[in-house]
Structures are given as C-alpha cells and as structure tokens.
N, C-alpha and C positions, 0 to 999 in steps of 0.2 A: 524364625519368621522368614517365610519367602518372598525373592522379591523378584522372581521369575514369572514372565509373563503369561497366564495359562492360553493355549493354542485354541481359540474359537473356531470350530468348523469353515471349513473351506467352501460349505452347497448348505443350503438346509435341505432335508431328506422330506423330499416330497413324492407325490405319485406321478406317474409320468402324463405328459400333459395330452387332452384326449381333445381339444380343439384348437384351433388357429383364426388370430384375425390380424390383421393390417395395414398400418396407416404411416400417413410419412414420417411421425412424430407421436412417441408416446410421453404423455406427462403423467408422473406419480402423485399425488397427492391436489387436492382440491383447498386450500386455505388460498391466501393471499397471492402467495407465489406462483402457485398452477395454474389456478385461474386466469391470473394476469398472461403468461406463460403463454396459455393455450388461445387467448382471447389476441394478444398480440402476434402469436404467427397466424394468424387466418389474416390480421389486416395487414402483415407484410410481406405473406404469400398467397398471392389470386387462387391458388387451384387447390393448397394445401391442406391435408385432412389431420386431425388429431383423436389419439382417442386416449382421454382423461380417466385414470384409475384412482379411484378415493377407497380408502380400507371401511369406511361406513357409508355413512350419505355425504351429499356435498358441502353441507353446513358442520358437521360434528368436528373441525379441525381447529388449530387455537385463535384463529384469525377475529370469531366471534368474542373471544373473552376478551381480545383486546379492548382497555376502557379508555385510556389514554387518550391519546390521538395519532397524528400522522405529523413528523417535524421536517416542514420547508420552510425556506426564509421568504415570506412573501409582502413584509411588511417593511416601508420604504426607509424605516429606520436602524432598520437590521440591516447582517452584511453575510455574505458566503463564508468569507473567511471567519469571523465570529463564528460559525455554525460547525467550522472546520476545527478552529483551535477547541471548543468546546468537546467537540466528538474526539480530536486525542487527548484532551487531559483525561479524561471521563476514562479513554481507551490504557490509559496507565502510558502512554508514550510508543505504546505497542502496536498503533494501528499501520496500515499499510495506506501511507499518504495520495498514492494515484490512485488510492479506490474512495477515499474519504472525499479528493477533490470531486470526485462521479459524481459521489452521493450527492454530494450537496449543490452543485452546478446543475446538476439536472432532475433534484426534485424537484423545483416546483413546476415544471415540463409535466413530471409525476404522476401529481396531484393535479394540475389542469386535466389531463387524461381521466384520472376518478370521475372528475368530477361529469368531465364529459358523457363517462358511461353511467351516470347515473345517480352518485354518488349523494347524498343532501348530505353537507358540511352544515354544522351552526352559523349563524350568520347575525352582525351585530343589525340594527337598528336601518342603518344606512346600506345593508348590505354586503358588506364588507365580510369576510373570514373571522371569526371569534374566534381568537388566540389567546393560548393560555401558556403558562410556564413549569416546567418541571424541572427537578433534579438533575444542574447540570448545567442545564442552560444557564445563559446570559441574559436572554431576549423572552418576550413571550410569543414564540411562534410554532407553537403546536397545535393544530387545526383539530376540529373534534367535530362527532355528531352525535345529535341522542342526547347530549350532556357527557354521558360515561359509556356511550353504547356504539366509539367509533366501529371499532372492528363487526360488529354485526352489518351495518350499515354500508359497508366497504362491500364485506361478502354478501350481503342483500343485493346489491348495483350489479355484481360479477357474476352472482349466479344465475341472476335475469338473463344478462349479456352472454355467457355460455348457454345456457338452454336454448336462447334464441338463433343461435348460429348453428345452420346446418351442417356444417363443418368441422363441427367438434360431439365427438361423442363421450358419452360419460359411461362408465363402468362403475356401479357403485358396488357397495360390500365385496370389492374386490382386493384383496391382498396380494401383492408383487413380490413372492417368496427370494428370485434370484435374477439376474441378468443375463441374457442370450447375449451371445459373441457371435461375431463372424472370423475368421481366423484364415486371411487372404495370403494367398500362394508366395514360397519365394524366400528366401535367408532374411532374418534377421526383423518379417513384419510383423507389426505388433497387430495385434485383434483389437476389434473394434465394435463399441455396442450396437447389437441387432436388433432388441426386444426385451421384454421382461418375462416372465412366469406369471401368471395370474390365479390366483385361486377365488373364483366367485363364491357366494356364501349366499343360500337361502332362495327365494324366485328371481328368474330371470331366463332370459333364454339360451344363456351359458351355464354351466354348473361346472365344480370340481375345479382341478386344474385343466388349464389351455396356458398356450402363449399368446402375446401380441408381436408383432413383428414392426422391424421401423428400422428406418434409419438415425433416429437419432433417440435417446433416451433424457429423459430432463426429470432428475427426481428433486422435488419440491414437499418432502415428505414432515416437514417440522421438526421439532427438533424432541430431547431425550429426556424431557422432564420424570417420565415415568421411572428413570432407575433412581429415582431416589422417593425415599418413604412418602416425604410429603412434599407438596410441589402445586403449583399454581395451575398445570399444565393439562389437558381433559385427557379423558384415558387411552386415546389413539397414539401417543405421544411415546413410542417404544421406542423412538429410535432405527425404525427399520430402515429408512434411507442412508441412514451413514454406514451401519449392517453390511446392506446390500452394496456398497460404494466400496468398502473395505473387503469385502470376498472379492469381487470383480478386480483389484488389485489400485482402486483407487487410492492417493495419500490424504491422507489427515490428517490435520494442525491446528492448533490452538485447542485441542479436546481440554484443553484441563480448566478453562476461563468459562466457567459454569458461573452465569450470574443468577446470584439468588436476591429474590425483591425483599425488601427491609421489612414489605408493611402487607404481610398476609393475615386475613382473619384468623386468630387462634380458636377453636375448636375443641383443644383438648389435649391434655398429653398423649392420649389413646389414638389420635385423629391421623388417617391414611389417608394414602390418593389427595386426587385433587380438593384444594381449599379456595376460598373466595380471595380475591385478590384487593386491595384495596389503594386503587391507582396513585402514582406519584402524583398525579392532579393535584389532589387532596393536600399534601400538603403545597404543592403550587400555590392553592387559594387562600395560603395559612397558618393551615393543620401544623398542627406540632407535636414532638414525640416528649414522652415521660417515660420513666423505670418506674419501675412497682411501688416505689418511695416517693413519687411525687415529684420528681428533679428530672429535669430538664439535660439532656447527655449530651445531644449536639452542638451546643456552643462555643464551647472546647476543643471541639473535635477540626472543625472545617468553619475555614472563613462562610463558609454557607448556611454551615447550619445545617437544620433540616431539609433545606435544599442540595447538598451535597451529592453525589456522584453512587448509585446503588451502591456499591462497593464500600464506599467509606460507611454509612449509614446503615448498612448491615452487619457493617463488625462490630459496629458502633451500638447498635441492639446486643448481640451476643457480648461485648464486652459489658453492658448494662445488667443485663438477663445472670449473667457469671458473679458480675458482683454483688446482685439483689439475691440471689440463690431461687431467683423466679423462672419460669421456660418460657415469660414475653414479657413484652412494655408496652406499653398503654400511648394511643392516637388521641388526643386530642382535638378534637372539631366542633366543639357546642357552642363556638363564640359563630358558629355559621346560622342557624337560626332553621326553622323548618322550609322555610318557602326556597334558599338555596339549595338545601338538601333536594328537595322536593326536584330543582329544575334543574342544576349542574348533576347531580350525581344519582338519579333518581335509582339505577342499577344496584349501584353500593347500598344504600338506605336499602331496598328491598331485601339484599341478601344478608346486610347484618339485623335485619328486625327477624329476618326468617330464623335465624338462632338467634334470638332471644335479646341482643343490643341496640339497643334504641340509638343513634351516634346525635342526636338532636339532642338527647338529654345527659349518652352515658357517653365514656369513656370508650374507647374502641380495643381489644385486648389484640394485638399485631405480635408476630414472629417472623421471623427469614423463611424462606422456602425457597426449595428451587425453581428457577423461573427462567431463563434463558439460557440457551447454550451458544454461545459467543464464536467457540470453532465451531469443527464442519470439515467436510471436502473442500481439500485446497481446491478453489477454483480462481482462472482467474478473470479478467474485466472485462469476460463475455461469459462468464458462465461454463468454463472448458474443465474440465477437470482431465488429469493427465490418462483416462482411458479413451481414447477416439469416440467421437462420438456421444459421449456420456456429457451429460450437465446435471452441476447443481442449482438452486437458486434457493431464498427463504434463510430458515433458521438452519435447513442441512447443510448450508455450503459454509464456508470459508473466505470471505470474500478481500478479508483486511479490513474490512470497516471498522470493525468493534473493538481489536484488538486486545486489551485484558477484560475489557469491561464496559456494556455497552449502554452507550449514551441514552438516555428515554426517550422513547415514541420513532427513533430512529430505525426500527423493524419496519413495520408498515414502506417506510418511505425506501428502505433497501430492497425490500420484499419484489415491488414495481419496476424500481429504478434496474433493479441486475435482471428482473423476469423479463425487462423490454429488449436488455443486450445479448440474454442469450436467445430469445426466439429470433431476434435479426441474423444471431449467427448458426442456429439450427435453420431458416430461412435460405439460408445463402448454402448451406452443405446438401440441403434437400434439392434445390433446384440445380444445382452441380450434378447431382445422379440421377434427374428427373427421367431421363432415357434409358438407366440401367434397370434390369433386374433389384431386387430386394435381395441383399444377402443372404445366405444360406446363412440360417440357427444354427449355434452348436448349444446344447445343453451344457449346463455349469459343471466344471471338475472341478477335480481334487477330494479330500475327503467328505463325505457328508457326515451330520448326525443335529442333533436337539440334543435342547435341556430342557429338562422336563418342568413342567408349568407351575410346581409347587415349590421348584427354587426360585420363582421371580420374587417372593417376595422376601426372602432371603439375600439376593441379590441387594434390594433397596434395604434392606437393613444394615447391610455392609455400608451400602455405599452412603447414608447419613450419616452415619456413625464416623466413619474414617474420610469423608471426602466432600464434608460439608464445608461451612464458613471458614473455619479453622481447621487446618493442617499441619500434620508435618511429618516425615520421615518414618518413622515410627510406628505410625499410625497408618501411612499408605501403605509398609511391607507387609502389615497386618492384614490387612486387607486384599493383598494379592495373593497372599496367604490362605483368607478366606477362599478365595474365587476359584483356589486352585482346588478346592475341598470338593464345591459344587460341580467343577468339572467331572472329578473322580466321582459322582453318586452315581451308584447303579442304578437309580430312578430313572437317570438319560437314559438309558440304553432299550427302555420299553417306554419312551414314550412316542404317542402317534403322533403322524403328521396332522397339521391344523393351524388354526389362529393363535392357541393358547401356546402351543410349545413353537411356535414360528417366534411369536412375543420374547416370549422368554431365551430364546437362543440369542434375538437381537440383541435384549438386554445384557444380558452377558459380555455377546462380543463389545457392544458401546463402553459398558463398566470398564472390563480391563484393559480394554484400548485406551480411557480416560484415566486409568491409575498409572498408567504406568506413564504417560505426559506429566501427569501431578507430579508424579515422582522424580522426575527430572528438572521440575521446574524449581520447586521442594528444592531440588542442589544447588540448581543454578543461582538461585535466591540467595542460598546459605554463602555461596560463591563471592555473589557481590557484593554481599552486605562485611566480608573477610576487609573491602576496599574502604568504607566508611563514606562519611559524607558526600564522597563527593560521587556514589553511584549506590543511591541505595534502593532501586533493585536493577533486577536484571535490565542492564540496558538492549534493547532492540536484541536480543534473545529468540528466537523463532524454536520451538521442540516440535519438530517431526516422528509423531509415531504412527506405524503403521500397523499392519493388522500381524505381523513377526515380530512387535516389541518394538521398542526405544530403537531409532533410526541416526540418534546423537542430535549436536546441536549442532544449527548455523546463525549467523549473523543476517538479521533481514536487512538488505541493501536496497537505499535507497535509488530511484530511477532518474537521476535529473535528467541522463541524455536522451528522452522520452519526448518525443514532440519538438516545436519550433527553435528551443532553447536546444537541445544536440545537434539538428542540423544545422543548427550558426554554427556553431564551433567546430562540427565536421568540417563546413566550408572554410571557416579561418582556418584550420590546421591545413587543408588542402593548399588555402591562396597563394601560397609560394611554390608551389609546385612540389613540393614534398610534403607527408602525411604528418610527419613529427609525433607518429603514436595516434593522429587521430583525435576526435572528439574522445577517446577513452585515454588518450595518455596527455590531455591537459585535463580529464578528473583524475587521472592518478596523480598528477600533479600539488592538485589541489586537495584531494585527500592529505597528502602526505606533509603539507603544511599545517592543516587542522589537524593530523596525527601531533605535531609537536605541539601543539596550543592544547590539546586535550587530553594527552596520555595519562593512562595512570600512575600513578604511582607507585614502587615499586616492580616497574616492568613487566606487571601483570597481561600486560595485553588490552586492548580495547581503549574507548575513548571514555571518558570520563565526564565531569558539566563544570563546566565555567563556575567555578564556586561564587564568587561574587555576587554574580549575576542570578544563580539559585537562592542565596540568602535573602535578597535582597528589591527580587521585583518578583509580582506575582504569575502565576505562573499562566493564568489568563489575560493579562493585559497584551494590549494590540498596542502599537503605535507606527505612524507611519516616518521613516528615516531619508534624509536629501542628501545623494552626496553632493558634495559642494566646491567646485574649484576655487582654491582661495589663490591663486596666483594663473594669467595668460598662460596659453598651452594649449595642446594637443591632446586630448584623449584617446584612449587606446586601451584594450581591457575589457570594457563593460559587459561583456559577454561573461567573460571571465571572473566578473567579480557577482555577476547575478549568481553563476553559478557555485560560486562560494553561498552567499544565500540559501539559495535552494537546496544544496548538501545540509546546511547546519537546520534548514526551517524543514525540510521535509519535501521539500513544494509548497508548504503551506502560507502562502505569500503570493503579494500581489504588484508588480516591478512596471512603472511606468518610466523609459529613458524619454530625458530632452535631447539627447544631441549623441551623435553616430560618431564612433572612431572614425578618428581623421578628422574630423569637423576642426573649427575653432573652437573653442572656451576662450571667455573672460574672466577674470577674477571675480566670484559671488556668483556664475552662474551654477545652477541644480543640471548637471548630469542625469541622474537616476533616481528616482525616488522607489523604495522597497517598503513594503506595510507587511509589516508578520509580530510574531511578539514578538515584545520586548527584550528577552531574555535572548531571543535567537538571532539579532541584529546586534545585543552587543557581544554578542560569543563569536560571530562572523564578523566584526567589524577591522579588527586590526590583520585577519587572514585575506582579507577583500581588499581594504587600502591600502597593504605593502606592494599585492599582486598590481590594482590598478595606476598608486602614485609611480611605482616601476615601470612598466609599461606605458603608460603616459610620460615619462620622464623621458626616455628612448624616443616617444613618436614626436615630442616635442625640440629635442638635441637635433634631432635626425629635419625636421625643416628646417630651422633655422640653416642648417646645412645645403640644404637644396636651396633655400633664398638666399643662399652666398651666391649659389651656382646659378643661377637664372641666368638664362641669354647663351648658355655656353652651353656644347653638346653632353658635357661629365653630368652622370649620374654618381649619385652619391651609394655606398654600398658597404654594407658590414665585412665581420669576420666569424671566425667561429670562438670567438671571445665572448663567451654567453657562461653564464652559473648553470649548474649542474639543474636537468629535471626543467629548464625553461627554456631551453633554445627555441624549438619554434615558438611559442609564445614574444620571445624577446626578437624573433627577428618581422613576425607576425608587426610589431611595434613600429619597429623601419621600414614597414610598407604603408602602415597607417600617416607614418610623416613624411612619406613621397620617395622614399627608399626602397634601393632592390639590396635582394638576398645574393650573396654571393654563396659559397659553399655550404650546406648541413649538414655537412660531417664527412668522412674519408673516404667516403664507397660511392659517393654522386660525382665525382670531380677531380683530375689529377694535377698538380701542384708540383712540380718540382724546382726543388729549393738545391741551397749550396751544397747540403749532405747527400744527397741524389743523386747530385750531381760526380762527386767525388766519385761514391759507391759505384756511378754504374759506368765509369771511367771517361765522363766527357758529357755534354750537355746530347749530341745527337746519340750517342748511344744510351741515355736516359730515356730521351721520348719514343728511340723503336720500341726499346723496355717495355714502356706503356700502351705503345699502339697496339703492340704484339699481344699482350696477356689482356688488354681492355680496351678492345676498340672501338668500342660505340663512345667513351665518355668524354668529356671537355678536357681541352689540356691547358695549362697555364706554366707557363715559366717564369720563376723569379730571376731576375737577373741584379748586382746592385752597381755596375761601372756600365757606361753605354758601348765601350767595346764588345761587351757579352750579349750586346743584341742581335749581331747580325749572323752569328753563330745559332742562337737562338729559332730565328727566320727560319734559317736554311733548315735546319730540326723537323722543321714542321711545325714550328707554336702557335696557338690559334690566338691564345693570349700571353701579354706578358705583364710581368707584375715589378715595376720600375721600383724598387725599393731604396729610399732615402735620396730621391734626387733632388734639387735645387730645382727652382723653378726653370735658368737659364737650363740646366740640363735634360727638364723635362719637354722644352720647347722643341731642343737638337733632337732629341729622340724621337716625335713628333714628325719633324722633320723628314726623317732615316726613314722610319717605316711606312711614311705616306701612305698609311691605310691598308696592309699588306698583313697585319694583326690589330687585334684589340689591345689597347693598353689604359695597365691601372696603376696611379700613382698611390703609393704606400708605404708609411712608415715615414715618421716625423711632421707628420702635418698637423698643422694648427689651423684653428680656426680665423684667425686674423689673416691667413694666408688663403682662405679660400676659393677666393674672392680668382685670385693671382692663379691658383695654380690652374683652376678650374676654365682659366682662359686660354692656357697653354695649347688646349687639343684633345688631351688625354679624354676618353671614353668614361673610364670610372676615378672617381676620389675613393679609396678606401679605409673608410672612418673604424677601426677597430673597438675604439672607445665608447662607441655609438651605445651597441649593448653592453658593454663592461664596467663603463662608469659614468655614464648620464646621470646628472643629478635627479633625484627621482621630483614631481611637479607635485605642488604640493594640494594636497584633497583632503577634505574632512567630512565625516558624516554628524547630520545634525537631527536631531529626535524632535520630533512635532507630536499632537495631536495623539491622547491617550481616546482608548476604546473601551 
C-alpha cells in the first residue's frame, strides 16, 4: 500500500481564453461569504467595481441549506469569552485564539450588518432575537429565521443587496478553472494574483472560456463536501476554490478536520450525494438520539449529552451503529407535538414527510455525513493567503477559528465576520494602485491535465470508505494507494475540457491533499497518545500540506505580544535604556518557566496539561481569579504576569488591573483580576506569582531604600546580580520602586576593578586601554583605599565606585573629589546604615541585594465567581 502522495495537475487543461473583462476585484463564489465580500467592498470603496462569479446561479451554494442559525452573543446574560471558551473546546483545543477572539468580539457588529441589509431574524414577542441553543454551546444565542430556514433568509437579504448595487456584477454558470498571475520584474519577486479564467456555461453574452482581470482575487468558493459519497453538502460543493488556491501555490491546513454532522436523514444504504440535514436545533429543543435497540448512547459519552460537540456525537453514532450491526440511529422528537414541528422546523418536517417519516409521530432514522470542512487556505485575520493578492473567506479558508472541529452555527457568523476584513483589506490594496495600470495576465504553468469524470465517483468512494469518522493509518495508505490508480487511468488522458472533468480534477487534488494531512495527523495522534494522560491528543499540532505532499509539522504559536499587551512590555524592556531581548525575550522568558511546570515526561519534548487541574475541573467552566496582596508593598510585574495568562489561556481571558507598578498596595488590596477558565488560571498561577511576588519583592526592597535616601542627592542603584533569563525584568523592578539601573551586562559599560587593574599594569594605563578599543562607553573605576582616588581622577574616571568604605571615609572622599567624578558607594552596606551613608554626598548607594535577594512580597490569587 502506497502512501505517496499522487501529483494533481499543476493548470486544469482548458481552451484558451477568447474574451477579457475587468474590474478592481473579482470574487468567486456567491453563498455567504462572496456575497457579503462583494457587498462590503463597494460600501468601503466609493468607486470600486466587482465582478462576482458563481459556477450556477446566485442561490444554488450551501449558504441556503443552512437551518441552524447564525451564533453571536447578544443576550445580556451571555459573555464573549463563554462564546470563546465554547468555540475552542468544540475546536479540540486547536483553534487559532486571535482569530476566535475576532469571531466572537465582532459578531454581533455581524449580525447587526444582516440585519441591516435586510435580513428578517425570528423575533420573540417583545421583539427581541429568538435564541436557541445547539451543540456545544453553553448559552442559547443562536439567532435563526424561517424557524429552520436561516441560511436562505441570509442569502434572500444578500441577493437583493448584490443585484441592486451597480457596482457589482454577477457572472453566473461561470466556472474559474485557474488563476492569472502577474509576475513583476526583478530577483527574487514573487507573482501576485491578476484574475481568474472563467468558463461561462449556456446563454449569456460571454460564452466559452475568457478571463476576468483584477487586482485582487477573493475565492469564497465553499467548501469539499462533494468528495465524499454522502454529505450534506449541494452539488456545487467540488472543492474547486481550494483546487484553484493549491495550483496557484497557496498553503493549506487543517485539510484533515472534515466535520461530519451526527444527525443526517438516512435514505438508504444505497443513497449518494446530497442528503437532508437535520439541524443541531433539533436537538437544542430536546430531541434525543437512540441506537436501533432503543437505548439511549449519549449519556455516557459527554457531560452534554446530546448536546455535545459534532465530533463527540458523531462517533458516538458510529460507535452505536458498530455496535447494533445497524448503518444509523434513530432521532427522537415526538415528545414536540405537530404545531412546534409546524413553526420551529417547518423545513425539516417538509423534507423528512417527503421520504416517507412523519418526525411528529415516527422515529427519525439519522447517520453522519459529511458536512463541513474546518481547513482551507491558510489565511490570515484579513483574509490574505500567502499568494499576493489572493483571499480566501467562508468554508475555503483556513481562518483558526474551527480548529479540529467546528462549533454550530459559527459558519454563517465567520462567513461575514472575515468577508468584512478581507474586502477592507482588498479595499485598501485597490485604492493603493488606483493610478496604475492592471497587471499584465500571465496564463497558469506548469503541467496541465484532467481526471476524467467517471473517476469522481470513485474518488468519493475511496474517500468514505477510508477517511470518514473513523480512521487510521492503514486505511489512509490504502487510500492513497487508491488515488494513485485513478491518477494512472487512461480514461484521464482523453478527457475533454468542461465542468464535469474540471470537477473531478478538483476532487482529486482536495482528496489527496486531505489524505495525506489525515495521514499525518493519524501519527501525530498515535505520537501523543505514546505520552498518556497527561496529552491525549495532539497538543496544538498544526499539519501543513500542500499541493507536493506533507510539508511536516509545526507547533501553532500562540500570539500574546499582539496588540496593547506587547507594546507594554516592549516599552518596559526598553524603560532602562536597554532592550534586555525586548517584548520577545521576556516571553522567552516566560515560556521557559511554563516549559518546566509542563513538560513532559520522559523528555519527549512539548508541553503537557497540568494533570490535576485536567482531572478535575471541567473543561468549560469560567471563573474570574483576584490577585491579591496579602502583605504592604510595591508592585511590579503585572504585565508580566498577564502575560503568563495569556500564554497558558490562549488570549482567551479577560484582565481587568486595579493598581499600575510602582503604585502602592496595602495588604488585601486586588491588583489584577484575570476571567478565563478555570483550568487555565490554575495551570498559570504559580508561573505568574513567582514572576510577580519576585518582582514585586525587588520594587518594594528597592523603596524602602530610596525612603532611607530622601532629602540627600544618592540615588539608589543595582548590580548585575540578577538569576539567569531575568535581568531586565529584575532591574525593570528597581525602576518601578524608584531605582536606576546601573550596568546590563559587559558590552554597555566599563568597570575597572583590582584584576584590571593589575593586567593592564597600573590604573591609568587600564582606562587608556578602554578609551582606546571603546570610546564611546561609561567608564567606572573601582577603587577600595581613598589613596587610589586621586590616581583614579587623573585616569580620566568619569565614575568611581568606593568599595567598602566606612561612612567617615566616604565623607573624605566626598570631599577629595568635589564633584570632579560621580561616586558610588558599594559593598557592605546595610540597610540600617542608609539613612548615614546616603548623607555623605555620594551620587549612588549601590544595593547589589536589591535583585539577588529581596524578599519576594507576598500575593495570592483567589478564585471567585463560577460561569
């Protein structure tokens, strides 16, 4: 069995294109996504033109079948973060957290926009949004119209609002076989999309192939239900924008997170293509699932139940279906009565009386089927995918949202939410070249060819077979095995160009682009689960494959130093005057603590989960946590300790501080207060309060020092006596409690000491030493008898550093130099003494201990307020 990846055509072999049109921006596909897409750059470009290409009519894409709803939090009792944490459990832990905070911060912006353009939402009594709950969620805030007829309703409002805008043109029965480049002069520039290919189909006043030309391409094409046998999905659903995304040289990730819905109308063993779907609504308002036997599978399964997460509740079928020796299990819903039927789900009811199940009176016979495709074109939080110019949006892209497994009714509200950020930013790239010319088209290379139209359904027989619910190794090489057959038929080689074999080529290249991530992920799995409990699956794993096969893995990294929170900690690593690594080397810092609180075991590599904490709280609860100084002091840190948070939470957290480093605290004041789950506050909590009671213990040492010093000119000042990996943070500390920085390390600052001195045979032939090879830098001379001062002077010392002198002695010295240099007293000072020496004269006291052994101040964090 092979488990080589077969090479899909580089061009699909088409005729050469015999018209041309052009507009600033072409969008592919007409569902949710384009629509929105093409409706938002005309209202955020005054002049800008679009021309919309749909492979049938504008209605025929899946946006219509959606029955569901649209999920934004808009009810006052619901929270963002809820909406967040629910979207990564659901996502398997795999989602990409600054695209999930998008989601969910600026759906209901969204949905106010729907609603704007037209949209009729169901509405309770008083008016309000009628909200429902699905699989997954916490809350019920799933907005719906129709009863079960959102997505028509969505695309009803959109399609009005496109037609009516002069500024957008539709091209329907047109199919976008490939992607135009422009390929601009000069070593090493990369091409960037120009246009697509278009093949119109049937009347119109284009026929054949032509191209469209543009500056920016935005494919909105849905997603790949069609390569498998049976699927929720309507039959446009080839997969041709990921296709087209992966010849053009785009990457793609997460292909293998194919979510299949639990609860599809069964049909038949015999039953192809598209099947009726029967919305997680359903059971929102209820409905409950049964095996062939009468018994009940989900209660066992998941604290939810039948409300549990697609994923869980689909295996949870297949594991049912295995064990009854049956190929579905039975929906229950007759405890709903006909007049519910009738108004919440009137859609459903029509389509299962239309085959023959009455769901008022019978039993509803449900199976899995495929039904979303979770990857896509890595794009990212405007819709960029890595060809210039190129955008995904919808079910083709990749956005992080979903990540293994995508939360319900969160399509729709993705669909809007990323189609608004990439026309802003196809927006912004257009009116940048508003003055230029249009790119010169270059036609698609590389090799061309088709697979002929009678292997597509060969194709989806592979791919149910081997790459359904259940997987594993075995069964994917088998499978690539297959695919590599179909490539080799000499059927390919005489098929014509068209729809049918354009289809099926796509199918192809999605298939084995999507086996060969399974197949990797298949390892990766088998990899973690080698770890045991404490990482059982792949943790935060990202499989990149491209259109050449498996590309390997990487770890997806999370973003903390993104936004407000990096630029504080840029600026504190800067506020001494040295970078100390920067905002990225106090998170390398902080990684590399949570590295020891989470490793695994065995020195496998990676991080692992706080086992305790996994056993033990669930994995959705919220609560919000205070830190709390239990003893007077200084704070110092808080930056630094969010950002422990935010590493261990995702971002997915909510940090409200009372009081700014440097301030006071009293004992029992709340510092910071952090809302995330539960599990993630106390996995971050003892990496947060070492860094912060630290740091805080330094800023608090460190006043007390400076209010010895009051009235006298000594400022108080460290050393480079810091622990390994925290220096600047640790002297960061002694600026928060009214302290300066003396040195950060060997290469800022010259110092010459007794050893120096010796070596370079005399104090004034040390400092030419230094003037000579580094003459821009500070010089400081240690001296420990006051005779070695005035030798010192004469040197040239700008500073000197009085080591172990008596107060009487540092008075005389004082004296001697009358201001001639800066002088620091060091070495043997006491705190009791500070008062004394700090009277003397001397410019700096230099407290060593400061960062080395301050007692750290004591902080505890306290758990409030479950969610």
């Amino acid at each position: 069995m092979s488990e080589t990846l077969p090479e899909p055509p580089r061009r699909l072999t088409a005729p050469e294109p015999g018209w041309t049109a052009s507009a600033d921006a072409v969008v592919v596909g007409s569902g949710i996504a384009g629509l929105s897409t093409a409706l938002r750059y005309t209202e955020v470009s005054p002049r800008g033109r679009v021309v919309l290409v749909t492979k049938d009519l504008l209605s025929t894409g899946s946006t219509r079948w959606a029955q569901g709803g649209i999920a934004a939090v808009t009810d006052p009792s619901d929270a963002p973060l809820s909406h967040m944490v629910d979207t990564v459990v659901a996502g398997r832990e795999l989602c990409d957290p600054q695209a999930v905070r998008t989601l969910v911060t600026v759906g209901p912006e969204a949905l106010r926009w729907l609603v704007e353009h037209g949209t009729a939402f169901d509405r309770t009594d008083d008016g309000r949004l009628a909200l429902t709950r699905e699989g997954g969620h916490r809350a019920r805030r799933i907005a719906h119209a129709g009863g079960d007829a959102t997505g028509a309703e969505i695309e009803r409002a959109l399609i009005h609002a496109v037609t009516a805008d002069p500024r957008i043109e539709v091209i329907e029965h047109a199919f976008a076989p490939d992607l135009l480049t422009a390929r601009p002069a000069g070593p090493g520039a990369e091409p960037s999309a120009a246009g697509v290919t278009v093949h119109v189909i049937g009347e119109g006043e284009r026929g054949g192939v032509g191209r469209v030309r543009a500056r920016a391409v935005v494919l909105a094409t849905g997603g790949i239900g069609q390569v498998f046998a049976s699927t929720t999905n309507p039959e446009v659903s080839t997969g041709d924008g990921l296709a087209l995304g992966l010849r053009a040289g785009a990457a793609a990730e997460d292909l293998e997170f194919v979510q299949f819905h639990p609860t599809v109308l069964w049909l038949g063993a015999q039953a192809r293509g598209q099947q009726p779907l029967i919305s997680e609504a359903v059971r929102g308002e209820g409905a409950f699932l049964l095996d062939t036997d009468g018994e009940r599978f989900m209660a066992d399964l998941h604290e939810s139940a039948d409300l549990a997460p697609r994923d869980v509740v689909a295996r949870g079928a297949a594991e049912a279906m295995a064990r009854t020796g049956a190929d579905h299990v039975l929906l229950d819903a007759r405890h709903f009565g006909a007049r519910m039927w009738e108004e919440r789900f009137p859609t459903i009811l029509a389509a299962c009386r239309k085959h023959g199940v009455d769901p008022v009176t019978d039993l509803i016979p449900v199976a899995p089927a495929a039904h979303y495709a979770s990857g896509g074109l890595r794009t990212d939080l405007r819709g960029r995918t890595g060809v210039s110019g190129l955008y995904a949006v919808g079910e083709v892209a990749r956005t992080g949202v979903h990540g293994a497994n995508r939360l319900a009714s969160n399509s729709l509200l993705e669909s809007v939410v990323f189609a608004h950020r990439a026309a802003g930013d196809v927006a912004e790239r257009t009116a940048a070249a508003a003055a230029d010319p249009l790119p010169a088209a270059a036609e698609p290379e590389g090799r061309g060819g088709l697979v002929a139209p009678e292997n597509a359904s060969r194709i989806r027989a592979v791919m149910s077979r081997y790459a359904g619910v259940v997987r594993d190794e075995e069964g994917l090489r088998a499978a690539l095995g297959e695919l590599a057959a179909v490539a080799a038929d000499p059927a390919n080689d005489t098929a014509e160009p068209g729809t049918a074999s354009w289809e099926a080529t796509n199918l192809f290249t999605v298939a084995a682009t999507l086996l060969g991530a399974a197949l990797l992920r298949v390892r990766a799995h088998d990899r973690a689960a080698e770890h045991g409990p404490a990482a059982p699956v792949p943790a935060r794993i990202n499989v990149r494959v491209g259109i050449d096969g498996p590309r390997g893995q990487a770890p997806v990294a999370s973003a903390p130093l993104e936004g407000p929170l990096g630029a504080e900690l840029a600026a504190l690593a800067r506020s001494g005057g040295h970078s100390g690594g920067g905002a990225a080397g106090v998170l390398r810092s902080v990684r590399a603590a949570l590295d020891e609180d989470l490793s695994l075991p065995g020195g496998s590599g990676g991080r692992g989960a706080d086992v305790t904490t996994a056993a033990t709280i669930p994995a959705t609860q919220i609560r919000t946590a205070d830190v709390v100084a239990r003893a007077d002091g200084v704070p110092a840190g808080l930056a630094v300790a969010e950002l422990v948070f935010a590493e261990v939470t995702g971002g997915l957290m909510e940090v409200e501080r009372h009081v700014a480093d440097g301030g006071a605290a009293a004992r029992g004041d709340v510092l910071m207060s952090v809302t995330a789950r539960t599990r993630d506050l106390l996995t971050a909590e003892r990496t947060a309060l070492n860094i912060l009671t630290h740091l805080s213990g330094i800023a608090t040492a460190t006043a007390r020092w400076v209010e010895a010093a009051a009235g006298t000119r000594a400022r108080v000042r460290d050393s480079r006596k810091t622990h390994p990996g925290l220096r600047a943070l640790e002297k960061y500390a002694v600026r928060c409690g009214g302290g300066v920085n003396h040195r950060f390390g060997l290469a800022d600052a010259a110092l010459i000491k007794d050893n120096h001195v010796v070596a370079a045979g005399g104090v004034a032939a040390a400092v030419r030493a230094v003037r000579s090879a580094f003459p821009g830098v500070p010089l400081e001379v240690e001296v420990d008898r006051i005779d070695q001062i005035e030798p010192a002077l004469s040197a040239g010392a700008e500073e000197i550093l009085l080591d172990n002198f008596t107060v009487g002695e540092l008075r005389a010295a004082v004296a001697l130099v009358a201001g001639r240099a800066r002088l620091e007293s060091s070495g043997g000072l006491r705190f009791a003494d500070a008062a004394e020496v700090a009277a003397t004269g001397v410019d700096y006291l230099a407290v060593g201990a400061l960062t080395h052994s301050s007692p750290a101040l004591d902080i505890a964090l306290d758990l409030r307020d479950i969610r």
